[in-house]
C-alpha positions in Angstrom: 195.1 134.8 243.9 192.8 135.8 240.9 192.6 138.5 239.1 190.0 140.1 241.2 191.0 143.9 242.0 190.8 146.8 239.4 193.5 148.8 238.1 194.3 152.6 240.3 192.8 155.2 238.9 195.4 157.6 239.3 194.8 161.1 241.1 197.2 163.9 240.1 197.0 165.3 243.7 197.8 161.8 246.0 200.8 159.6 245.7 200.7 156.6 243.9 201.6 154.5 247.1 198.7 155.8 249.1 196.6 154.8 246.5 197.6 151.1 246.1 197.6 151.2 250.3 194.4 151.9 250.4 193.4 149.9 247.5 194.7 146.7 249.2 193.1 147.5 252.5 189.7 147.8 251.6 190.5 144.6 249.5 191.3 143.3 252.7 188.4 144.5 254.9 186.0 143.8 251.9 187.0 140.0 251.7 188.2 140.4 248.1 192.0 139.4 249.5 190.6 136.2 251.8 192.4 135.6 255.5 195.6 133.8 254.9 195.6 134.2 251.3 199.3 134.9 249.8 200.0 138.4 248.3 202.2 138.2 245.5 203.4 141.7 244.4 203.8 140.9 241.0 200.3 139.2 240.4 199.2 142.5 242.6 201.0 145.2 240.3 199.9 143.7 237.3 196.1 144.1 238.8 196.6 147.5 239.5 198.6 148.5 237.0 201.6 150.1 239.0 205.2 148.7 239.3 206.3 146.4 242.2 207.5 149.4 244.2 204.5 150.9 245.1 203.2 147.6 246.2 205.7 146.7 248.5 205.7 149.5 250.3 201.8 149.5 250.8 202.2 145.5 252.2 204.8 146.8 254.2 202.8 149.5 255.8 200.1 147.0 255.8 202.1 144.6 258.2 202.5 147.7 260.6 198.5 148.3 260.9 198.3 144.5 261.7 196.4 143.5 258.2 199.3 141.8 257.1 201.7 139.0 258.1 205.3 138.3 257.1 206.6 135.1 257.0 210.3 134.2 256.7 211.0 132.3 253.4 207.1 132.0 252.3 206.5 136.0 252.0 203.3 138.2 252.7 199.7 136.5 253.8 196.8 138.6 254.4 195.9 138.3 258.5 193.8 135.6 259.9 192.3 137.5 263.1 191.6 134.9 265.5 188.5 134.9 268.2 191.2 135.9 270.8 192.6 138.8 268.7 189.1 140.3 267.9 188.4 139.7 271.9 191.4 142.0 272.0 190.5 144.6 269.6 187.3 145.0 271.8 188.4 145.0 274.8 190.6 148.4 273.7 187.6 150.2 271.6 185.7 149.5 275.2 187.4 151.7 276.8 189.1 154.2 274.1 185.2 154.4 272.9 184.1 155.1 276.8 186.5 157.6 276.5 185.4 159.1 272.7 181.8 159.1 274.5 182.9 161.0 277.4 184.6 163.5 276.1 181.9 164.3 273.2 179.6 164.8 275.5 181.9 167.2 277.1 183.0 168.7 273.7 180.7 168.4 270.7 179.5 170.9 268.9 175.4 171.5 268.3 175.9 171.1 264.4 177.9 167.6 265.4 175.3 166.5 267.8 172.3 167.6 264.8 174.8 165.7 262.6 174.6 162.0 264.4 170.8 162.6 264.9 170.5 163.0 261.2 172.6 159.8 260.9 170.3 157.7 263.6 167.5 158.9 260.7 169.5 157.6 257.9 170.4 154.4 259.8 166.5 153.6 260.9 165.7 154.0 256.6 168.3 151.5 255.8 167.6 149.0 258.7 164.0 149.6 257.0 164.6 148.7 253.5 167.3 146.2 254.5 170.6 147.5 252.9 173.5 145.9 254.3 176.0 148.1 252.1 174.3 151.1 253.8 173.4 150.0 257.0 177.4 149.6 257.7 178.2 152.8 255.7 176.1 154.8 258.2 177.0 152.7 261.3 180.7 153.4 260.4 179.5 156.9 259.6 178.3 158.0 263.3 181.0 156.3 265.2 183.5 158.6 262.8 181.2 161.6 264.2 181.2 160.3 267.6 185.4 160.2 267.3 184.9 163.7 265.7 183.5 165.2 268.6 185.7 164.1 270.7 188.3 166.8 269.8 190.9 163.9 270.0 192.6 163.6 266.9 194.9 160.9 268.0 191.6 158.7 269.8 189.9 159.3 266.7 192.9 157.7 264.1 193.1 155.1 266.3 189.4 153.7 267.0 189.1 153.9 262.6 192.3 151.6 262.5 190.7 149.3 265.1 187.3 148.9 263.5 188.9 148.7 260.0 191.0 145.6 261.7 187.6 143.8 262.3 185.5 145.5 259.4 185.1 142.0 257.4 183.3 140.2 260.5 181.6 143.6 261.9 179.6 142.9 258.6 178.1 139.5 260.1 176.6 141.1 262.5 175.4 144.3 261.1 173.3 141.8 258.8 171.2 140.9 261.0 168.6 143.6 261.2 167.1 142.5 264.8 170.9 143.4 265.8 170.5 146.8 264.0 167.7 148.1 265.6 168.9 147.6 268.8 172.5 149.4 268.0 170.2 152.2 266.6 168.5 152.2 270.4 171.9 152.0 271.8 173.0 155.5 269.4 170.2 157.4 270.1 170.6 156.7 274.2 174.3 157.9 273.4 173.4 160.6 271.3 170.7 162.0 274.3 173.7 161.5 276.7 175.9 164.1 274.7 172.8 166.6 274.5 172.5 166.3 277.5 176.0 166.9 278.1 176.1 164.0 280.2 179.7 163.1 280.1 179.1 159.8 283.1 176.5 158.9 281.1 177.9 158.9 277.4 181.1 156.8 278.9 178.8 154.5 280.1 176.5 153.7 277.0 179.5 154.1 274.6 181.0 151.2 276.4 177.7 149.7 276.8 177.0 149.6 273.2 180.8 148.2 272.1 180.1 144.9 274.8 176.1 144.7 273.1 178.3 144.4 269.6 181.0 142.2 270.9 178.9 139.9 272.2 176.7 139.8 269.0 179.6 138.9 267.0 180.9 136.4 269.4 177.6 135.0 269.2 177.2 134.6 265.6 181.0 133.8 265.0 180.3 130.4 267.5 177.0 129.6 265.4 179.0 129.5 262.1 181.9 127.7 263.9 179.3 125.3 264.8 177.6 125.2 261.8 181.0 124.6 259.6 181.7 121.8 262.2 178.4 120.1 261.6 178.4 120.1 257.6 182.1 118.7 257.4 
């Protein structure tokens, strides 16, 4: 492990260990700390400038979300996530998002439903121009509007820990901009569903759109399998 992550910035009003948690994670999600890659909390305090303390306790509470692994006598890895486990991970935001979906449509504010149709408008620019930072900014953006709406708290906390589990490969996908235009047809059918206060509807196309995704990233997961196999 290299000296790749920046030192905290402390904030007077958060405690350190939050901020080297959520340091780490997004170093995690963002590929900077690779799948199976050893953490080693002194090489890790040293980076971000904190004592050892802080960092084991965020790799602990890192092991509990499932982006970390402990193993006996070797120490902390960062997670490999298999085929099977993101299979897994879908098959629950199928039906929790169904369920986010429904109950939006059943519970959304006006303001929240002008909100994700000012986000479809955001995410048809970037699709445009071709920014993949943005283009899964606002994609990450509406489904946190969709959760939201929902007026489940609890739903909401965990559908963010379960896309932040796959975040590094939902970026494959949203890369491909034919794939993009079609999730933003997929978003605007479920944002029409929750004007309509539709709540049948909304379950359906929510659960709809999170097999259309799963497949896409199946699909492109298998082509780079493939394509590692055939340059090796």
């Amino acid at each position: 492990m290299s000296g790749r992550l920046s030192p905290i910035k402390l904030d007077n009003y958060r405690p350190l260990r939050e901020l080297v948690f959520e340091t780490l994670r997004e170093s995690i999600i963002s590929g900077q700390l690779k799948p199976s890659e050893r953490l080693m909390e002194i090489q890790l305090a040293d980076e971000l400038g904190v004592s050892r303390t802080p960092v084991r306790e965020a790799i602990r509470k890192l092991e509990l979300e499932g982006f970390v692994v402990m193993i006996p006598r070797k120490g902390a890895y960062v997670a490999d996530i298999s085929l099977k486990d993101i299979a897994d991970v879908f098959e629950i935001r199928r039906a929790l998002e169904a369920l986010a979906g429904e109950l939006a449509a059943e519970r959304a504010t006006e303001e929240e439903i002008e909100h994700m149709e000012r986000l479809l408008f955001d995410m048809a620019h970037v699709i445009e121009i071709k920014d993949i930072d943005r283009i899964v900014e606002v994609d990450t953006k509406f489904h946190e509007a969709l959760y939201v709406a929902s007026r489940n708290q609890r739903l909401g906390q965990i559908l963010s820990l379960l896309s932040e589990l796959i975040q590094r490969y939902r970026t494959r996908t949203l890369s491909n901009v034919g794939r993009m235009k079609i999730a933003l047809e997929e978003h605007r059918g479920l944002v029409e569903a929750l004007a309509a206060r539709d709540p049948d509807l909304a379950r359906r196309l929510a659960q709809e759109h999170i097999e259309s995704a799963e497949n896409s990233l199946m699909n492109c997961l298998a082509m780079d399998e493939a394509k590692g196999k055939r340059n090796r």
